[in-house]
C-alpha positions in Angstrom: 0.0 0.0 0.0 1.6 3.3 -1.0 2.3 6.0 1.6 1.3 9.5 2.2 5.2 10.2 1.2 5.5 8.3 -2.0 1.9 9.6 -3.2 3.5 13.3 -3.1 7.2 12.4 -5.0 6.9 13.3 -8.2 8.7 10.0 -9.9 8.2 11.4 -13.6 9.4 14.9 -12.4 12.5 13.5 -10.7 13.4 10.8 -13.5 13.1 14.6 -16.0 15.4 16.3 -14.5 17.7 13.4 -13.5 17.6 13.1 -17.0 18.4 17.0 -17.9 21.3 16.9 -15.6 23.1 13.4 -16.9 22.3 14.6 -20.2 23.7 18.5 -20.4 26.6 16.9 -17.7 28.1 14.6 -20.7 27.5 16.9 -23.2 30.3 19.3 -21.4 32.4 16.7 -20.2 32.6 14.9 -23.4 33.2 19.1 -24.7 36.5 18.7 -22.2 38.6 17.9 -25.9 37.4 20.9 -27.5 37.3 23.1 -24.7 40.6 22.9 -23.1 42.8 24.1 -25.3 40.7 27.8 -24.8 40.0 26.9 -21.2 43.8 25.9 -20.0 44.8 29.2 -20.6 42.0 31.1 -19.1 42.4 29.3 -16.3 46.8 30.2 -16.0 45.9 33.6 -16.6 43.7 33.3 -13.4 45.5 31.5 -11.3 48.7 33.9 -12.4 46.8 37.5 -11.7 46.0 36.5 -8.2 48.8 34.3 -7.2 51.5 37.1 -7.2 52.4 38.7 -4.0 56.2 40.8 -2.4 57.4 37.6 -0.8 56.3 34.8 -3.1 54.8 34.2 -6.7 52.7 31.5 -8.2 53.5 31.3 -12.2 51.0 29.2 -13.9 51.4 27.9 -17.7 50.0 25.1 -19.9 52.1 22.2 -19.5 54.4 21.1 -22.7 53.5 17.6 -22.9 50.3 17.3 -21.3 49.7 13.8 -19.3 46.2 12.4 -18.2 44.9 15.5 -15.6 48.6 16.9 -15.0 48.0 19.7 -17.7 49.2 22.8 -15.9 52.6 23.5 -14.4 53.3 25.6 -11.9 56.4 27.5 -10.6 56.8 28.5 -7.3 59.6 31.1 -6.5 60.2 33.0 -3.1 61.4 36.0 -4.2 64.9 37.5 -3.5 66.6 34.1 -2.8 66.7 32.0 -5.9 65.0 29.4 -4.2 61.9 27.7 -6.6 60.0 24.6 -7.1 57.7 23.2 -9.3 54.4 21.5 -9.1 51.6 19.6 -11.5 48.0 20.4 -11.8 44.5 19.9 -13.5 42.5 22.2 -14.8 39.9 19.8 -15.3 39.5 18.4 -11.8 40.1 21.8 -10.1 38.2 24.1 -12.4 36.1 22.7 -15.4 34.3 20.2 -14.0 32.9 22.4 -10.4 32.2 24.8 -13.3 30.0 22.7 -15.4 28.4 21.2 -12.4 27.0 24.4 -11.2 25.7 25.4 -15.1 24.3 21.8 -15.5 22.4 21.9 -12.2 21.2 25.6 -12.8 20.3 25.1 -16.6 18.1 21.5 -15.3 16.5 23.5 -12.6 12.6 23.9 -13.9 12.9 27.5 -13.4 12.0 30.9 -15.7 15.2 31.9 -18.0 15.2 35.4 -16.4 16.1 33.6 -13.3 18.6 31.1 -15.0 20.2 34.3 -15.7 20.5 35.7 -12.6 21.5 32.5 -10.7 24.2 31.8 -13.7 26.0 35.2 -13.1 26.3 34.8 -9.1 26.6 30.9 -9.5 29.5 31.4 -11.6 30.9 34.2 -8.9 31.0 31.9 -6.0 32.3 28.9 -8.4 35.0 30.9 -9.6 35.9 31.4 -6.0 35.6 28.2 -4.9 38.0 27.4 -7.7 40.2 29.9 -6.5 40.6 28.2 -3.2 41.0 24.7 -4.7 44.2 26.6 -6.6 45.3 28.7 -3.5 45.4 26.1 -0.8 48.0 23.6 -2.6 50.0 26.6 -3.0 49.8 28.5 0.5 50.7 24.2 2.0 54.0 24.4 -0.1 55.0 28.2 0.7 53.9 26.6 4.5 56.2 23.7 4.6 59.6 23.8 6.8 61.8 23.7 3.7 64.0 26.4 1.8 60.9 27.2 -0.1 59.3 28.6 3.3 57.7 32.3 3.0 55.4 31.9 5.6 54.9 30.4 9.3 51.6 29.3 10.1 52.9 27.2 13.0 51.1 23.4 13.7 47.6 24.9 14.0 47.9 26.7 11.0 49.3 23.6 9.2 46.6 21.2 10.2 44.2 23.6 9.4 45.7 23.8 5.3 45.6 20.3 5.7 41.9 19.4 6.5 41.5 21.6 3.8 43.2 20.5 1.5 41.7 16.8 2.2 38.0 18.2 2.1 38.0 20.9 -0.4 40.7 19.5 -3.1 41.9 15.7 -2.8 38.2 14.3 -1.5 37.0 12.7 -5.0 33.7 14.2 -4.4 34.5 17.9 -3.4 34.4 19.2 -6.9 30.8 17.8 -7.5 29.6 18.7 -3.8 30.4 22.3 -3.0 28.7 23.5 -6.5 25.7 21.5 -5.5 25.2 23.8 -2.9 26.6 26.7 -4.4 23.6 25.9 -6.9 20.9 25.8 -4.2 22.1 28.7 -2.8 21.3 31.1 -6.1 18.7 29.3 -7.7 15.9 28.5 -5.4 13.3 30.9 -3.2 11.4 29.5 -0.1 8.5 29.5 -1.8 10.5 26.6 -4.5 9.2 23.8 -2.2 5.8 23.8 -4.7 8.4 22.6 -7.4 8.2 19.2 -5.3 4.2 19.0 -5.7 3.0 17.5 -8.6 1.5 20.5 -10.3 1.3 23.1 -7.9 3.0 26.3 -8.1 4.7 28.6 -10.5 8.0 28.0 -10.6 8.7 30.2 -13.8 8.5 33.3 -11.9 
């Protein structure tokens, strides 16, 4: 006997937009080919206009020979003593694919256009700086670490604290995928969005 619960879910609403969101989703991750060679550079000039500070400097570049994810190299330098390393990175995993999870979820959402709109160009804000973090926190861990490449001294609490986020916000497989998710509920819904969960009730196109 069906419940009060499963009588309100609206299957064939559900199964729709599950649908929307696998189906845009491929559509820009199988895109990835085409994309990158306009997106790597976007994202070096990025990471290279914020990463630049008096003690230490973050230069990012498309990587020569470009290997699975590692397509970005990045130079690390503290200034005035010579002393530089060098580190790999993805583009894909650190940028593209947050960014296409938040336009997939927002262009799925059964939602007016005018508000598509609106919750693309702050959706895309708050993704960008999400991204940012991903790139900043690898870097501010290897200007952290006791070595010769040491510009600043965040002392054991500070370390732990790059560390747990490094492990949540970059390395967990899932981070990319999970903080847009929210990002996304964040800028496109209202209170009043709850009627999108009843099976022809409210407008959500307002």
């Amino acid at each position: 006997m069906p419940s009060p619960l499963t009588d309100r879910i609206p299957t064939k609403r559900i199964a729709i937009f599950a649908l929307r969101i696998a189906s845009v989703w491929l559509a820009f991750a199988l895109a990835w080919p085409l994309l990158a060679p306009m997106y790597r550079p976007f994202y070096c000039a990025v990471g290279n206009l914020v990463f630049d500070n008096g003690k230490a400097s973050a230069e990012f570049s498309v990587a020569e020979d470009v290997k699975g994810d590692h397509d970005i190299d990045i130079r690390l330098e503290k200034r005035g003593s010579g002393v530089w390393g060098e580190a790999g990175h993805s583009s894909r995993l650190s940028g593209y694919l947050p960014t296409i999870t938040l336009i997939t979820f927002i262009l799925a959402t059964p939602i007016s256009w005018e508000r598509k709109r609106r919750a693309l160009l702050w959706g895309l804000l708050f993704v960008t700086l999400y991204v940012l973090l991903r790139m900043w926190i690898p870097i501010r861990r290897d200007f952290s670490n006791p070595d010769a490449l040491q510009v600043y001294a965040p002392g054991a609490l500070g370390r732990q604290l790059i560390g747990i986020s490094e492990r949540s916000l970059v390395n967990a497989p899932a981070s990319w995928f999970i903080v847009p998710i929210f990002i996304w509920v964040g800028v496109a819904f209202r209170r009043t969005d709850w009627e999108l969960l009843q099976d022809g009730e409210g407008d959500p196109r307002g």
